[in-house]
TORFILO-763533 format. One record per atom (N, C-alpha, C): x, y, z; atom name. Coordinates in Angstrom, 2 decimals, decimal comma, padded with zeros to 5 digits, always signed. Atoms other than C-alpha are relative to their C-alpha. Example, Ala and Ser with C-alpha at 12.3 -4.5 7.8 and 13.67 -1.06 7.14 Angstrom:
<sites>
+---------+---------+---------+------+
:    east :   north :      up : atom :
+---------+---------+---------+------+
: +000,89 : -001,19 : +000,00 :    N :
: +012,30 : -004,50 : +007,80 :   CA :
: +000,90 : +001,20 : +000,00 :    C :
: -000,82 : -001,19 : -000,06 :    N :
: +013,67 : -001,06 : +007,14 :   CA :
: -000,77 : +001,09 : +000,73 :    C :
+---------+---------+---------+------+
</sites>
This chain:
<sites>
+---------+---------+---------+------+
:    east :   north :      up : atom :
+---------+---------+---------+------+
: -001,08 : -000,78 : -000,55 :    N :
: -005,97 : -006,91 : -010,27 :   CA :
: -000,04 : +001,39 : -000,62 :    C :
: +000,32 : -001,64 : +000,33 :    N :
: -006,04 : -003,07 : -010,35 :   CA :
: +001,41 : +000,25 : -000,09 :    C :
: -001,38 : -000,75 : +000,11 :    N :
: -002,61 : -001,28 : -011,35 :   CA :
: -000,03 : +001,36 : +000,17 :    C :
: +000,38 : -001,79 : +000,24 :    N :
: -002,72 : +002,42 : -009,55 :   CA :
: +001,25 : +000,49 : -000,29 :    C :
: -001,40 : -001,22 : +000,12 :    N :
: -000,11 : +005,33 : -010,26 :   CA :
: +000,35 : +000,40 : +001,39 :    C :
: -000,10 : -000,51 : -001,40 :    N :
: +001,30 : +006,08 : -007,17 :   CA :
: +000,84 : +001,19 : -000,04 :    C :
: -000,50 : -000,83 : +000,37 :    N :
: +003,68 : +008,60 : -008,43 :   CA :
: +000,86 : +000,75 : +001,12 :    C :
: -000,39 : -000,37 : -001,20 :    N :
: +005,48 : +009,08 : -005,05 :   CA :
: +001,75 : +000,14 : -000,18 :    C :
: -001,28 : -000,03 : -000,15 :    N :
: +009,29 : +010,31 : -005,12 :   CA :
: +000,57 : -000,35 : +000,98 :    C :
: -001,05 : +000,91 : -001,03 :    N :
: +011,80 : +007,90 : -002,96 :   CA :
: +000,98 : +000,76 : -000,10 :    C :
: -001,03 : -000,08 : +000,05 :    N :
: +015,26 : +009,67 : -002,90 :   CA :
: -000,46 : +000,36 : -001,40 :    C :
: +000,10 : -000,56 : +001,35 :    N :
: +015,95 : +010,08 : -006,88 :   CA :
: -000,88 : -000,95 : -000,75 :    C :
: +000,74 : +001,06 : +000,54 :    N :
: +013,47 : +007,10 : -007,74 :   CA :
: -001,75 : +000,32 : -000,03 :    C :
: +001,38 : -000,14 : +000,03 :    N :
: +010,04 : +007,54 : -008,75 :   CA :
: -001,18 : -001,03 : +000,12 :    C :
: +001,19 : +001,77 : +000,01 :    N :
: +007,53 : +004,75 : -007,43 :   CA :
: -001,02 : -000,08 : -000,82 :    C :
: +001,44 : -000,38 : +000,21 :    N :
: +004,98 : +004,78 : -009,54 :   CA :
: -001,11 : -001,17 : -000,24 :    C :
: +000,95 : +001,19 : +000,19 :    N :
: +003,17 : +001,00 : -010,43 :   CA :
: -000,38 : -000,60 : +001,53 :    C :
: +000,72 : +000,64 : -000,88 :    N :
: +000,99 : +000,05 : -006,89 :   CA :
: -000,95 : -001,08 : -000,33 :    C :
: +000,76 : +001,05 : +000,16 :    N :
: -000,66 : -003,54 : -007,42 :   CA :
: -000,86 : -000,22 : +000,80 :    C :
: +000,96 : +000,18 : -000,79 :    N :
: -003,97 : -003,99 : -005,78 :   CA :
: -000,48 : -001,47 : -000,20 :    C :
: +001,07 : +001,06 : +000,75 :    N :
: -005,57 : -007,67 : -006,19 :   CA :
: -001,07 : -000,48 : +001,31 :    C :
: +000,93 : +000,44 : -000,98 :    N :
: -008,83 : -007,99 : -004,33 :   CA :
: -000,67 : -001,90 : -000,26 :    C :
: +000,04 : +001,60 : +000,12 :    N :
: -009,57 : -011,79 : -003,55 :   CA :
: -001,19 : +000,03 : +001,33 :    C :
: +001,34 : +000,02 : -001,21 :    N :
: -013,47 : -011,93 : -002,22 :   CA :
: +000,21 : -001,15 : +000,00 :    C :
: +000,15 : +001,34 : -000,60 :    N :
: -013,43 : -015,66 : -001,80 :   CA :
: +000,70 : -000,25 : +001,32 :    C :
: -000,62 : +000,22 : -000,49 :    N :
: -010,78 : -015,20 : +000,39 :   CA :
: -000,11 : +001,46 : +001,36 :    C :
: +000,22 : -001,14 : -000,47 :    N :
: -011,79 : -011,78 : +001,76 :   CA :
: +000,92 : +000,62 : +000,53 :    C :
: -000,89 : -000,58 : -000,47 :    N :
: -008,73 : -010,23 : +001,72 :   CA :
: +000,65 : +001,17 : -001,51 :    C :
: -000,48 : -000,73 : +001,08 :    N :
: -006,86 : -007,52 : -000,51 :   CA :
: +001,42 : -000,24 : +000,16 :    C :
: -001,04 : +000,01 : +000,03 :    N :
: -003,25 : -008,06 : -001,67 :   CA :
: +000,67 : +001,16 : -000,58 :    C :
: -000,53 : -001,26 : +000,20 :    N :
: -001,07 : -004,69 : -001,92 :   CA :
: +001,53 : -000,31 : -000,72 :    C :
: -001,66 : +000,13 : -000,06 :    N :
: +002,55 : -005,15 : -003,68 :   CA :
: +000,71 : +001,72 : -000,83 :    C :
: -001,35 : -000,95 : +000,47 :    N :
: +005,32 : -002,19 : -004,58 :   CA :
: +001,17 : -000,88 : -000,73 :    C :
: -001,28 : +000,71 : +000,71 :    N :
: +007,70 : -004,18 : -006,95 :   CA :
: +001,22 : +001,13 : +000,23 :    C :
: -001,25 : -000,49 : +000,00 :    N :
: +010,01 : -001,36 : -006,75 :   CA :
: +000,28 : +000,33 : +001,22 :    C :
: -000,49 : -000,52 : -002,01 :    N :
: +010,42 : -001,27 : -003,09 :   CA :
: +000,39 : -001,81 : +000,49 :    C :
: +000,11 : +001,90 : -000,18 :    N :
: +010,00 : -005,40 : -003,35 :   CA :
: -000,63 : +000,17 : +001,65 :    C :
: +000,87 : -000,07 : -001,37 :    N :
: +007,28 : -004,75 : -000,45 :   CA :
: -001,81 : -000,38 : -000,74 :    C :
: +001,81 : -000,37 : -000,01 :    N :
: +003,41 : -005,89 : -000,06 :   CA :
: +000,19 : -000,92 : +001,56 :    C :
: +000,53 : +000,26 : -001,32 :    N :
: +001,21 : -006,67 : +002,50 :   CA :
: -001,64 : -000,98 : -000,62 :    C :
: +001,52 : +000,46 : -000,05 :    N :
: -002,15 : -008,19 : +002,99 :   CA :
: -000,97 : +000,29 : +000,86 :    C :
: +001,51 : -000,43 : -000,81 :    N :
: -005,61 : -006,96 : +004,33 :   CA :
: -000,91 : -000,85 : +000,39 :    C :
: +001,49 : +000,73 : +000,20 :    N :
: -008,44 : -008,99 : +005,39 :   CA :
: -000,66 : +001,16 : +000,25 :    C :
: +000,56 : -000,96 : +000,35 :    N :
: -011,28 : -007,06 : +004,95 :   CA :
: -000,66 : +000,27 : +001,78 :    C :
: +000,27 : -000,31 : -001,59 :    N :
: -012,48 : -007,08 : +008,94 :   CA :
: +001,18 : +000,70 : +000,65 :    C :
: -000,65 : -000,31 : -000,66 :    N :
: -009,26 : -005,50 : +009,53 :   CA :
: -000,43 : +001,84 : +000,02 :    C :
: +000,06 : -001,21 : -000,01 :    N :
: -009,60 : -001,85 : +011,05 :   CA :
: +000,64 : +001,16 : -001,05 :    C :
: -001,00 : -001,09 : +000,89 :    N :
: -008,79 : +001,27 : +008,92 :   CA :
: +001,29 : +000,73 : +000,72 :    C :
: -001,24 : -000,68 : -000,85 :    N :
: -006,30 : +002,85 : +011,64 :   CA :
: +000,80 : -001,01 : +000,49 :    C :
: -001,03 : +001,12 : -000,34 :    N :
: -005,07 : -000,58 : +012,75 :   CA :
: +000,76 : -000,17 : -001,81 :    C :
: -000,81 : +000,15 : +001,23 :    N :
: -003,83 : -001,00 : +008,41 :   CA :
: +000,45 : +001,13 : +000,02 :    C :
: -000,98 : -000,85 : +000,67 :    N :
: -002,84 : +002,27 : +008,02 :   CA :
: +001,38 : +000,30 : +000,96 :    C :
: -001,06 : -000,15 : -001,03 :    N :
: -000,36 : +002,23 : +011,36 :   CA :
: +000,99 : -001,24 : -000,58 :    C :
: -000,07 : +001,51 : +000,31 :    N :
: +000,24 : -001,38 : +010,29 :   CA :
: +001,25 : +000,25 : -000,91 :    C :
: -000,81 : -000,11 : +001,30 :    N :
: +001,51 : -000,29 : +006,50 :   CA :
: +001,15 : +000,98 : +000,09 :    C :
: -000,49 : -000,93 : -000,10 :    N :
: +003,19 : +002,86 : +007,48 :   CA :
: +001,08 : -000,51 : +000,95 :    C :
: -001,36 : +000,32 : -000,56 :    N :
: +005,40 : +001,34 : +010,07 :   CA :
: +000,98 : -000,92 : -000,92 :    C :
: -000,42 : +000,65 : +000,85 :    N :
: +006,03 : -001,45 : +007,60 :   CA :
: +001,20 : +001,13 : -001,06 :    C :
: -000,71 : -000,14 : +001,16 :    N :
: +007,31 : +000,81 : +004,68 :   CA :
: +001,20 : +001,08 : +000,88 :    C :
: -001,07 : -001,18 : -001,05 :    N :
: +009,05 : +003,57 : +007,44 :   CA :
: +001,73 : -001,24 : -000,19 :    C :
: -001,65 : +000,82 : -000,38 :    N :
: +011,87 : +000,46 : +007,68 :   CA :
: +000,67 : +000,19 : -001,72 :    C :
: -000,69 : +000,03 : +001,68 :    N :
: +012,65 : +000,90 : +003,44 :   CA :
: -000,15 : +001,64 : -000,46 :    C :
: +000,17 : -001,46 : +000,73 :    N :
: +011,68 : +004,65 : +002,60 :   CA :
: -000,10 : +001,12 : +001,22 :    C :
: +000,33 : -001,12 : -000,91 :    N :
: +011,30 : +007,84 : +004,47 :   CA :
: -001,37 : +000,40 : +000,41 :    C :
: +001,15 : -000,39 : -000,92 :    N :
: +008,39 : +008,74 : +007,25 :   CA :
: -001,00 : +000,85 : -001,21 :    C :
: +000,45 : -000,21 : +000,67 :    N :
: +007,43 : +011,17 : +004,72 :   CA :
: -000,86 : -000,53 : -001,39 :    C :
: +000,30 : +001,09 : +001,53 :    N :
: +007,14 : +008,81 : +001,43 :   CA :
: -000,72 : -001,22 : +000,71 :    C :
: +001,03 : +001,03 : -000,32 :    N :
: +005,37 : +006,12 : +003,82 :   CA :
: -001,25 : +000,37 : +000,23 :    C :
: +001,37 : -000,85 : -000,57 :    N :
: +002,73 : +008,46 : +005,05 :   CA :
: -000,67 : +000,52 : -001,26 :    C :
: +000,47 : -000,12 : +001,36 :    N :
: +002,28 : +009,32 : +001,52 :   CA :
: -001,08 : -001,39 : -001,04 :    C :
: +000,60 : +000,83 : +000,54 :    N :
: +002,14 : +005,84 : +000,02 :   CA :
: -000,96 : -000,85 : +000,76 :    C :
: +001,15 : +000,91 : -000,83 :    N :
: -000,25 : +004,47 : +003,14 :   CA :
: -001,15 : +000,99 : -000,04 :    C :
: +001,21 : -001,14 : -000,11 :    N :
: -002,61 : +007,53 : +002,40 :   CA :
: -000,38 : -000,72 : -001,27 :    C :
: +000,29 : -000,35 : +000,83 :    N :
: -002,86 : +006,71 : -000,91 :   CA :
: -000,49 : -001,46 : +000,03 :    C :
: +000,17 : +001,61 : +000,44 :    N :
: -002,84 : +002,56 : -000,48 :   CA :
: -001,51 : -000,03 : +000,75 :    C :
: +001,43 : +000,30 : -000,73 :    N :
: -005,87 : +003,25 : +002,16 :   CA :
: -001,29 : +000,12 : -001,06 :    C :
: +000,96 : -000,33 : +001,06 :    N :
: -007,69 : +005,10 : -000,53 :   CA :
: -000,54 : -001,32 : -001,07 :    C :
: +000,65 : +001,06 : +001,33 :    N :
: -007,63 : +002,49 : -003,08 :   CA :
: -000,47 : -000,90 : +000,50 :    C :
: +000,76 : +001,30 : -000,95 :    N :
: -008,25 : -000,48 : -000,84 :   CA :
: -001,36 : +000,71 : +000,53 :    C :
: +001,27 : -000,93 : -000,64 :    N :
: -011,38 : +001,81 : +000,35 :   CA :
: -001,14 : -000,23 : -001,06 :    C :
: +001,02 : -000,11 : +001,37 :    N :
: -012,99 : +002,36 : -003,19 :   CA :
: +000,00 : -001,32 : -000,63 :    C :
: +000,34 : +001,45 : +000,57 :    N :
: -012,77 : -001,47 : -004,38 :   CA :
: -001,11 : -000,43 : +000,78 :    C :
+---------+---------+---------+------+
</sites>
């Protein structure tokens, strides 16, 4: 399990611990935000524009358009480089 900085300002809250845990047996990546109490899951055949529409509508329902488009730029990245 990877722990990135996400460092993304919510309102007056600063997100900053993103949990990555890649699971090849299972070929999928698990994403969680404890301070949003949000994740998701990837399999790895899933498209890059189908997850990032995917995650971004997801977090749009808890944070602002802005702060989702932020933290699905940044969640693509890391899920990218593992």
């Amino acid at each position: 399990m990877k722990i990135r900085k996400a460092n993304v300002r919510h309102e007056h809250v600063l997100i900053e611990n993103v949990y990555v845990y890649e699971d090849k047996k299972q070929q999928q990546t698990l994403i969680a935000v404890p301070q949003l109490e949000w994740s998701t899951m990837m399999s790895y055949e899933e498209e890059i524009q189908a997850f990032k529409s995917r995650v971004q509508e997801s977090l749009e329902k808890i944070v602002s358009p802005e702060t989702a488009e932020e933290l699905t730029n940044k969640m693509n990245y890391w899920v990218r480089e593992m």
